[in-house]
N, C-alpha and C positions, 0 to 999 in steps of 0.2 A: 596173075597178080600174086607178090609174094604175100606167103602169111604172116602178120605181124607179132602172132604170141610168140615166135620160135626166137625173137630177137630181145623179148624180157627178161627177166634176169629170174633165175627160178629162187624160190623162197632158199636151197641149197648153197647158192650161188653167195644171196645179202651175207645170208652167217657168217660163211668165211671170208668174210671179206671183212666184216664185224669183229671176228675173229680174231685176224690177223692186225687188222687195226689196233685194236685193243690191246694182243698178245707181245707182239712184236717189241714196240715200245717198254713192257715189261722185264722181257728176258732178255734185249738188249741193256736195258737199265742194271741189270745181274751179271752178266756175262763181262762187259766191259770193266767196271772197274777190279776184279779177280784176273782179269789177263793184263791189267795195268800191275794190279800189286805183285801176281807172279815177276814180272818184268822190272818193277823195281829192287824185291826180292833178290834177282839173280845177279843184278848190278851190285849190291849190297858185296854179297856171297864174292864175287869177281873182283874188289877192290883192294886195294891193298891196308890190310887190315892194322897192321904196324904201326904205318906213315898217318892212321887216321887216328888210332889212340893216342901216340903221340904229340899230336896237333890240336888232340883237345886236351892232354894234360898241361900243353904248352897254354891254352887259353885258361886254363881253372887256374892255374899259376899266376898267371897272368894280373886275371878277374881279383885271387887273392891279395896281389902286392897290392892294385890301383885303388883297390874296395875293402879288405878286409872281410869280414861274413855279413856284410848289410851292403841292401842293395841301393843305389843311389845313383841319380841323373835315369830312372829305368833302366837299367841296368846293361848301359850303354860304353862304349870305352873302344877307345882305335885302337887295332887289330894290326900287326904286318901283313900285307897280302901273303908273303912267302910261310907263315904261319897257318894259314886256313886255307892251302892250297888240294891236302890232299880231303880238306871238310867241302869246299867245292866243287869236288869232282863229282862228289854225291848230287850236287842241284839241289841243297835240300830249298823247304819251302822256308823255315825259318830255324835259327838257332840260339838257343838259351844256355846260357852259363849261369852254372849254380857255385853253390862254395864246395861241393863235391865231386858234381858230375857235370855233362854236358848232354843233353837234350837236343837231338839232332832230329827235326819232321821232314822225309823225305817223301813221304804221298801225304796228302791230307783223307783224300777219300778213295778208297780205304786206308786208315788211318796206317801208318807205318812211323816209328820213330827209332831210331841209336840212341844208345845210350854209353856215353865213356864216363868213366866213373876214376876218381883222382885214384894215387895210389894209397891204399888201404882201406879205404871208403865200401862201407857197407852198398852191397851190388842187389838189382834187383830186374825182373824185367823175364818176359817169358821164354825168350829162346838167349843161347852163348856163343858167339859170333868166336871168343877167345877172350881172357880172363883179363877182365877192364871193360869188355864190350861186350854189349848186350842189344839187343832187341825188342821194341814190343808196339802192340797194335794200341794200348793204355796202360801208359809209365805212371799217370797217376795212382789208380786202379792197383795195380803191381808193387806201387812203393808203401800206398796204405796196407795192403795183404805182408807187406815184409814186415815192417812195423810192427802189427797186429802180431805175426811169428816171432820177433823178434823180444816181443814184449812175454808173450806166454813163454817161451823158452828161459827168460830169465827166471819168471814166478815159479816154472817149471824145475829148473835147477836151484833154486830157494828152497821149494819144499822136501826138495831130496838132501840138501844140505840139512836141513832141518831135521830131517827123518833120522840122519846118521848122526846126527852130533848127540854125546852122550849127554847134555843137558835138558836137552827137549823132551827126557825119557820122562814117563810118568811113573813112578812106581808106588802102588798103593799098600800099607802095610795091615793086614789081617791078622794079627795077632786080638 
């Protein structure tokens, strides 16, 4: 007659299995959307960079004639397909026209967006695909931090303007 203990599951056995339950699900949760972002990263890198600033300067332009700097109807307005052909090829998940730039989300999670930015429009964003185009994981986040620099850099060159103007001199007399 067989023995029955040999077929239970030893106290070894539950953990990893507990384990793996548990773990699995975790470091798949990690793993996957980093080999998604890599992958949409590389498409990014791979497209043609030109035809895509291009096609959003064509839409800011655009955005500008039909709207002027206020946004209205949600900020909605027909497009030529042959216009957003090469914004299409990205797949993004959604696109926003500002009165400067263009806000392009190609992953939501991990967060990934472009950014085209009109010509002479203050640029912001963490990585430089080439000058107009930018990248960033939070364009919000990015645009306040430029802001916030762009603001100290003035008060910055104010007090140096100040410093060297011979008006601002104090001169105290001791006699």
């Amino acid at each position: 007659m067989p023995d029955d203990r040999d077929k239970r599951p030893t106290v070894g056995r539950s953990v990893a299995r507990w384990l793996t339950a548990l773990l699995l699900p975790a470091v798949l949760a990690l793993v996957v959307p980093r080999i998604y972002y890599w992958h949409r990263a590389h498409e990014l890198e791979t497209t043609d960079k030109r035809a895509l600033l291009s096609a959003c300067r064509a839409l800011i332009a655009q955005y500008q004639l039909d709207h002027g700097s206020e946004m209205s109807n949600g900020g909605q307005f027909p497009v030529p397909p042959d216009m957003v052909a090469a914004i299409n090829a990205l797949r993004p998940k959604y696109v926003t026209v500002r009165r400067d730039h263009v806000l392009i989300c190609i992953s939501v999670i991990p967060r990934l967006y472009v950014l085209a930015f009109a010509d002479g429009a203050d640029q912001f964003g963490r990585g430089i695909l080439m000058d107009g185009l930018r990248f960033s994981p939070d364009p919000a986040g990015d645009e306040d931090a430029a802001r916030r620099l762009a603001v100290q850099d003035r008060s910055l060159h104010r007090s140096e303007e100040g410093a060297k103007s011979p008006t601002s001199e104090v001169t105290h007399d001791t006699r």
